[in-house]
N, C-alpha and C positions, 0 to 999 in steps of 0.2 A: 628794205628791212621793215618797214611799218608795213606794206601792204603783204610781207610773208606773217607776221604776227597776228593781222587780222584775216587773212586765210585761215590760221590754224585754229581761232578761238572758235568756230561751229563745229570742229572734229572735239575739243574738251567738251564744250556743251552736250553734244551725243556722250561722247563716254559718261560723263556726270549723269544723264539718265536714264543710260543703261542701268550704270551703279546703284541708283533710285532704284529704278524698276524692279533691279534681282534683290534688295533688300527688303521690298515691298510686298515682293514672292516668298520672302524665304519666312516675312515675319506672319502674311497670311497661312503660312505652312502650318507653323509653330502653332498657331491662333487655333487651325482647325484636326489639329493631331487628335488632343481626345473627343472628339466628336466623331471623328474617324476611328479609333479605338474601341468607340463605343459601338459604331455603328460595322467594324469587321472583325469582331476581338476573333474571330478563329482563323481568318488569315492573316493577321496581324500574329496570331500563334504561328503558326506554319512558317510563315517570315522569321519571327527571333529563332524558331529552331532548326528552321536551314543557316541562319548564319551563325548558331551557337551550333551546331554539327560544321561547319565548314572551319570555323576556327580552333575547335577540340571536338576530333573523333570521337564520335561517340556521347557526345554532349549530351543528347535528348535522351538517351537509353539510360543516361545515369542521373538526370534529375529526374524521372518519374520514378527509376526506384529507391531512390531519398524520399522523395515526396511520399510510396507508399511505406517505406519505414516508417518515416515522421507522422503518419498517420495511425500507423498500427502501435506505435508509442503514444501517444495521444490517447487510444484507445485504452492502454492498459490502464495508463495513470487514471482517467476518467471510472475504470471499473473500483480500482486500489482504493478511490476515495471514495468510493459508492459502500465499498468492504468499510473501511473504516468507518466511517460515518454510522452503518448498521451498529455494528461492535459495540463503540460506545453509545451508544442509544440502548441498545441494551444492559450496560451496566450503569447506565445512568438508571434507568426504568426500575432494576433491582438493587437500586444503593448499592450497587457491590463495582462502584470505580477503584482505580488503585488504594488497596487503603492506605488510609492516614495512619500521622503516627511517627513515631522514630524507628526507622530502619538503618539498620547497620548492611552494606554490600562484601561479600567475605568469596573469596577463590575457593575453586575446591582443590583441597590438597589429596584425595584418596578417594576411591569408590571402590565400595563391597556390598554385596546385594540386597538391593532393594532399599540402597541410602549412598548417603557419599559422608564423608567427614571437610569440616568446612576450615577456614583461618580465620577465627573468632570463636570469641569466645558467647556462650548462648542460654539461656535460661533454661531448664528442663520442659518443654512444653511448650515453648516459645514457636511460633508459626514459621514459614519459611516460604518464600516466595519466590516466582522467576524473575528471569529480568522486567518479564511485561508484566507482571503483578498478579499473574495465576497460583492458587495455591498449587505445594508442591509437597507438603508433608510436615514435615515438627521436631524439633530436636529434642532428643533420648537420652542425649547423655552430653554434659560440659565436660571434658577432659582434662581441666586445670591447667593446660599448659597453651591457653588463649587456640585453643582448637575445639569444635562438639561433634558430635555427631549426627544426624538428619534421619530419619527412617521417612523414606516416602509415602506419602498418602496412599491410602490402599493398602499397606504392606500389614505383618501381622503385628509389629510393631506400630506402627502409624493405623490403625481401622479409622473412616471415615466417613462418617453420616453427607449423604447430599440433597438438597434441597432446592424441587421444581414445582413451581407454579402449587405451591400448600401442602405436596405431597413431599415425602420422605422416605429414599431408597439406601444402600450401602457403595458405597463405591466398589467396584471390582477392577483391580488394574492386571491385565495380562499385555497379552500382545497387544491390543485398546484398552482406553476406559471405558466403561459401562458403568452403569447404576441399575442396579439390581432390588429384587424387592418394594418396587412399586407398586399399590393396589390396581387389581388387573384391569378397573375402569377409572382409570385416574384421564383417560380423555387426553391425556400430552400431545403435544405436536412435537416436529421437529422445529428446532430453535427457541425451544425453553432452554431460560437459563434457569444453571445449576451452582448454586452454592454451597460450600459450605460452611459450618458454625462458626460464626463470627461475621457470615457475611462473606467471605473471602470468594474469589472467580473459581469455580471448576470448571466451565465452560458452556455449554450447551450441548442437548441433546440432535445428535445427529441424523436421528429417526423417532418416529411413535414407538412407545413401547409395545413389543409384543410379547405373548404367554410364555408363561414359564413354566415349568412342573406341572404341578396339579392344575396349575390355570387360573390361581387366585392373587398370583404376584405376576408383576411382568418385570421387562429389563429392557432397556438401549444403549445403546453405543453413545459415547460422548465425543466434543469436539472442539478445537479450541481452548485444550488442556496443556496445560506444563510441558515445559520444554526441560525434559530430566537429564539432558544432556548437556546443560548449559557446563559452562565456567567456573561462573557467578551466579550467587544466590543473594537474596535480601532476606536477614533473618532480623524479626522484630525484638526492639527493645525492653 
């Protein structure tokens, strides 16, 4: 019995630094992974996407096209706040941010042309605004029954002076807005903003103005104007 125990104890010994040895493998493994990561990151690619196609068909084909989604969304949002960012930079530039002030938000109950009838009640001349704070025309008429009426900017009820960069045209609203009656060397570019009296957003000019008639007025198209199809209007108090 004693000389089979001490037989057996050089067979533990071995096993004990085998055991050593493979942990000593496994921890130098570990130890050198991101060095080796760094040093084969494209077949270290190749590897996870042979075993991520071996475990889900199709594995590699559907995360590059997530990946170029997620990119091509990345990209919009980056343009979107590129856009915004302009925007108000611009109506910061021409005091003409959301105006201040007390605004009342009223539904439209009715549209007839070239206006809508709103649920509020509204001062005769009282401004009228969109959701984003473009002007949009002026109320014509209080109803007395906490309802007014709106005539849209441009219309022949609502006429509407606008004003770019010191010059002073008429708004024109058809199938675009334009501003018309510009002196023919007013020099405008596209992305002057246009306001009008009060201050309020009519948007910007979407083009240089070019000749009109006899050639001593010009006109362009506007842009970033009222959304006359909204809802909801903000009519000032």
């Amino acid at each position: 019995m004693r000389g089979g125990l001490d037989l057996a104890r050089p067979r533990h010994r071995r096993r004990a630094r085998r055991v050593l040895l493979a942990l000593a493998l496994c921890a130098a493994l570990a130890a050198a992974l991101p060095r080796l990561a760094a040093a084969v990151p494209a077949g270290l690619g190749r590897l996870y996407a042979a075993v991520g196609d071996w475990c889900a068909p199709h594995y590699t084909a559907r995360l590059e096209e997530l990946q170029r989604q997620n990119a091509a969304l990345h990209a919009r949002l980056a343009q979107a706040g590129d856009a915004l960012a302009e925007n108000e930079a611009l109506r910061a530039l021409t005091g003409s941010a959301r105006a201040e002030g007390a605004w009342q938000p009223a539904a439209v109950t009715a549209r007839f042309a070239d206006g809508v009838t709103l649920a509020c009640a509204g001062a005769e001349g009282a401004a009228v605004l969109d959701a984003q704070g473009r002007y949009a025309g002026r109320v014509v008429r209080d109803n007395g029954n906490d309802t007014c009426d709106v005539a849209f900017a441009g219309s022949a009820q609502s006429p509407c002076a606008g004003l770019a960069g010191g010059h002073a045209g008429l708004l024109e609203r058809g199938a675009a807005w334009q501003l018309t009656g510009l002196p023919a060397d007013c020099a405008l570019g596209p992305g002057t903003p246009v306001t009008a009296p009060g201050g309020y957003w009519l948007g910007t000019l979407a083009e240089a103005p070019a000749p009109e008639g006899g050639g001593l007025t010009a006109r362009a198209a506007l842009t970033d104007t009222a959304a006359l199809d909204s809802t909801v209007f903000f009519v000032k108090l």
